[in-house]
N, C-alpha and C positions, 0 to 999 in steps of 0.2 A: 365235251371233248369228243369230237372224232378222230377215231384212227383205222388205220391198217389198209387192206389192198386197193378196193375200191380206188384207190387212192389214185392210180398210177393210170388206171383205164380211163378214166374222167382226165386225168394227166397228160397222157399222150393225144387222144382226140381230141380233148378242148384246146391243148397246146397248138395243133395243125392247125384249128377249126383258126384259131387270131392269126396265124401264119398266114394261113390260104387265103381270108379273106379279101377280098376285094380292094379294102380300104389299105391292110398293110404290106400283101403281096409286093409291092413296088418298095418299099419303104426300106430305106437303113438306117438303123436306128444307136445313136452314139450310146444308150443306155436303156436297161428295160429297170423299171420301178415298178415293183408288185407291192400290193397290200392285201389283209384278210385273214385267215384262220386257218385251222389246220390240214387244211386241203391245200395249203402252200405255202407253211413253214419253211425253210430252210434250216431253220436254228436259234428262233429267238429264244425259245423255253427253255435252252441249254446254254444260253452266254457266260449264265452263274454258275454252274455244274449242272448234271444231268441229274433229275429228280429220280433217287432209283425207284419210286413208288410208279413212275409212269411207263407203261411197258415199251412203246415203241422206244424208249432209250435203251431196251435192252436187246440183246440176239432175240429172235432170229431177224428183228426190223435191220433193214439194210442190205440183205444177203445177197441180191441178186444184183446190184452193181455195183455198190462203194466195198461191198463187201463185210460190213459194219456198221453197225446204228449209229447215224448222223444225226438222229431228232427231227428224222422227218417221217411222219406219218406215213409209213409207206414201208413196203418192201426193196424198195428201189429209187427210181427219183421222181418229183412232184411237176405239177404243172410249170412254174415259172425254171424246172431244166432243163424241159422239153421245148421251151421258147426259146432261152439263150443259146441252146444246139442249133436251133432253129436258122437265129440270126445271125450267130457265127459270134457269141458274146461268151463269157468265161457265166459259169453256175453264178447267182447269184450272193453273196454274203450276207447273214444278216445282221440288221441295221447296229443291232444293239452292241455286236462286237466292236471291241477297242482296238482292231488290229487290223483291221477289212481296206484294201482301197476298195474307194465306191464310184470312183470314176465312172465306168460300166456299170454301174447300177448297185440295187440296194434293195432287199426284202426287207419288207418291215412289218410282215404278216405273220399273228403268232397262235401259238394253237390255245385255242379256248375265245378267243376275241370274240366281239358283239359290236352290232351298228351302236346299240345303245350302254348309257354313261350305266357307273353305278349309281348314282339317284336314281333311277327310271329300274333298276329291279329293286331295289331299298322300297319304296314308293308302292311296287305289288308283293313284297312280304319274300321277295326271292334271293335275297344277298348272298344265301347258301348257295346260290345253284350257280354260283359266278365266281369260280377259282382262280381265276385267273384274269390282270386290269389292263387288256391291250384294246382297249376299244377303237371305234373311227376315231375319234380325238385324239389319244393318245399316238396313234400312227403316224395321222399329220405333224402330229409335233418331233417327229421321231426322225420325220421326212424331212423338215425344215434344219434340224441338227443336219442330216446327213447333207442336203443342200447350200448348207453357210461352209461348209469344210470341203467342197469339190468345187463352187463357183462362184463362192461368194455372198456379194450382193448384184451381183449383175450376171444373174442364173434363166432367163429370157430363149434368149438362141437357145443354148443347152437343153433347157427343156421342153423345148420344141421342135429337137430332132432327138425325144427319147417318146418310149413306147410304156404307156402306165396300164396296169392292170389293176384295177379296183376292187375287188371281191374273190370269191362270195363275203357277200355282210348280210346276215339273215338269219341264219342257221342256227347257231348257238342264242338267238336273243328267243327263238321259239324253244329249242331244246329245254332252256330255262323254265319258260313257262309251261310245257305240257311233260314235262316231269316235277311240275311244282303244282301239281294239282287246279289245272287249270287246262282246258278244255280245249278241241280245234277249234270253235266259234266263239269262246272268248279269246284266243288266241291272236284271231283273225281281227278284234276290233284295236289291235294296236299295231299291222300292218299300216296303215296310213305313216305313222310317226316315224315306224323302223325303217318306211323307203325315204322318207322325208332327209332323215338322219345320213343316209346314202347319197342320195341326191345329193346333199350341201355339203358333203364330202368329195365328190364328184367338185361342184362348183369350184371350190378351192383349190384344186389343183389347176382348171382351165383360169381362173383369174391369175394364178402363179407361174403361168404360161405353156402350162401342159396342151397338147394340142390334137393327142391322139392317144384317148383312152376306152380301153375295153372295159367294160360293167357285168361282170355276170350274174347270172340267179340265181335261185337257189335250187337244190338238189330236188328228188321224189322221197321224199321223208318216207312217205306212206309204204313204198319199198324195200326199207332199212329191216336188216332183221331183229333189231333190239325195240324198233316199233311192232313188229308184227309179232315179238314176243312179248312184249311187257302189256301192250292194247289189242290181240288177237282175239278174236271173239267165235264163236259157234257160227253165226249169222252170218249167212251167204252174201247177200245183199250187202253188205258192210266194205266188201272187196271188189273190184273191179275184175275185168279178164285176164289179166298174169297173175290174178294173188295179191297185190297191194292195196293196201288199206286208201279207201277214197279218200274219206274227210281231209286224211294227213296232206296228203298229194293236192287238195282242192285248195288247203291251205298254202302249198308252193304255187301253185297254178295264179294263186288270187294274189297272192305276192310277187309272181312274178309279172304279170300282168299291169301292174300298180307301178312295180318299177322300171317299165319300158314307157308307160307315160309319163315319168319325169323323164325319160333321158329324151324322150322326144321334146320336150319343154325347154329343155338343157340346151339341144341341139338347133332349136329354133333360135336360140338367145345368143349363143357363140358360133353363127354362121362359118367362121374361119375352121373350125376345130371339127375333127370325127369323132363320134363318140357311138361304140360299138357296143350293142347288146348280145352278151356269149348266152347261146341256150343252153344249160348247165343240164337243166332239165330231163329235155328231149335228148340229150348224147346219152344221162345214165338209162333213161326208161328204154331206149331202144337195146343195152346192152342185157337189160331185164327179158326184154321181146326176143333178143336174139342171141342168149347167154354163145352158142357155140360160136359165132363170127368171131367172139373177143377172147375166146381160150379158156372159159370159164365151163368147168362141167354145173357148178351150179349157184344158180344166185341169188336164194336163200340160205343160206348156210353160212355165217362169221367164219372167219379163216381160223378164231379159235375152238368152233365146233360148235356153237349155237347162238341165239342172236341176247344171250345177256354176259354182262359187260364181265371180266376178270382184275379181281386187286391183287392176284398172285403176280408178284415180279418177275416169275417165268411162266405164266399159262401154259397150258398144252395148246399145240399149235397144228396148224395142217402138213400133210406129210408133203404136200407140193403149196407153193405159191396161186397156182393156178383151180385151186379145187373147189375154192368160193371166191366169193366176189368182193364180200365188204368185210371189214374190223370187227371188233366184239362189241363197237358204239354207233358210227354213223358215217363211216368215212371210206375214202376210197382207195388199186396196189401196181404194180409193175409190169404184171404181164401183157398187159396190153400194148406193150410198149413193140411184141411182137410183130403185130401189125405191119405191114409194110406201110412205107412213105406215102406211094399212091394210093392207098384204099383208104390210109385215116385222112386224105387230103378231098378223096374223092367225098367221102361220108361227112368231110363237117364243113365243106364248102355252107352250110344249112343254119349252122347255129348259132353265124353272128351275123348282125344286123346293122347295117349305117343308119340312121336315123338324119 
């Protein structure tokens, strides 16, 4: 699971960065469909009730715009509301709610999800490490509900003037493994399968007539501070020039890398269709590079005061929003949202890629 601020910063730049781009600048879009994990939940975790064992469903998550924990990882709002503002579309619903129109679109990204099934941690001894069963498959099927009850069977046009966000899918299928005793570099020999699992998630949407979808990466793991607390070492050499742990980051890097050559493979084979690679990456590492641009005094530091994780249903928390950067696990908050229109427009013109 990731949660908390980080949340919002990654939120609002990534949200510009598909805005601004190139590919969607011109575009109106009749609906945005998001998929993914807790970097852009809207509320599936919470369609049953709110788990009180999970903090962000408690104060202070929420404070600085709904004014109340919504079940989004965040202090504020997530990546796909900073899109719907964007494109003049209402916050997204998610999917799993019985009350939602979805006309305008449909979250179906829940927090804790994985590219991969649970056979594939069953299989490496990790079924512990997987609380939660929104995988890539599960989404599509989630997606395919939500699509029979807005247009049918003749959902074609429809979904070729709506705008899909794919990811992150990555994240928690590693999180799994390098807190289940399992290494960066055996980590890294089941990156092939996890972007595999992406890719042909990807595909199914453009076979289903999606025609303009963004793919993002994964985060700087090596950054997080429950990585640089739990795997910190004495050893210089072990960290790079901010302070982030290499191997982690070389792990995102090598994943991320992997899954710009499927979408380029994607993109050779569905010539009609854009398919956008967001640098998930490169927008958090530069807020690490440049904590003051983003409003952060510092970003090391969990917003609940150090970088290991809290089972207290109220942690002690930070006296501002703005005082660190990420959760007390791995995830990203709202103050970034400061930013003006032009600068986060100016700054992520960068991190998406037409293939």
């Amino acid at each position: 699971m990731r949660s908390g601020r980080l949340a919002v910063a990654v939120a609002v730049a990534l949200a510009w960065a598909f805005a601004a781009s190139a590919a969607a600048a011109a575009q109106k879009y009749n609906a945005i469909f998001n998929f993914g994990d807790s970097i852009t939940d809207t509320g599936n975790l919470c369609t049953n009730g709110r788990p009180s064992q999970i903090t962000f469903t408690q104060p202070p998550y929420g404070e600085t715009y709904f004014g109340t924990p919504t079940c989004r990882c965040s202090d504020g709002r997530v990546i796909p509301d900073f899109l719907c503002s964007r494109f003049g579309l209402p916050f997204l619903p998610p999917s799993k709610s019985t009350t939602a129109d979805f006309k305008k679109g449909a979250n179906m990204a829940i927090t804790g999800a994985t590219a991969m099934d649970a056979p594939f941690f069953r299989s490496l001894g990790l079924s512990d490490k997987i609380w939660n069963n929104g995988p890539i498959s599960f989404q599509l099927q989630w997606f395919q509900q939500v699509t029979s009850a807005v247009c049918g069977q003749d959902c074609k046009s429809y979904l070729a003037n709506s705008l899909f966000v794919f990811g992150e899918f990555g994240g928690n299928d590693y999180n799994a493994m390098l807190f289940g005793n399992y290494n960066a570099d055996q980590a890294s020999t089941y990156t092939p399968q996890i972007v595999s699992a992406i890719a042909a998630g990807v595909e199914k949407l453009l076979a289903m007539g999606a025609t303009d979808v963004v793919v993002p990466g994964v985060l700087p793991i090596g950054c997080f501070p429950i990585y640089l607390t739990v795997y910190g070492t004495s050893n210089s050499a072990d960290y790079d020039a901010l302070g982030c742990l290499k191997k982690f980051n070389d792990l995102s890097t090598n994943h991320n890398a992997q899954l710009q050559a499927q979408i380029s493979a994607l993109q050779a084979k569905y010539k009609s269709a854009r398919i956008m690679y967001a640098d998930f990456y490169s927008a958090v590492y530069d807020m690490v590079k440049n904590p003051g641009s983003y409003g952060f005094s510092s970003v090391f530091q969990a917003c609940c005061g150090s970088g290991t994780a809290s089972t207290s249903p109220r942690p002690p928390t930070s006296r501002s929003p703005t005082a660190g950067s990420t959760g007390p696990t791995a995830a990203p908050p709202s103050s970034t949202a400061k930013l003006s229109e032009g600068r986060a427009i100016n700054f992520l013109l960068l991190p998406c890629y037409l293939y």
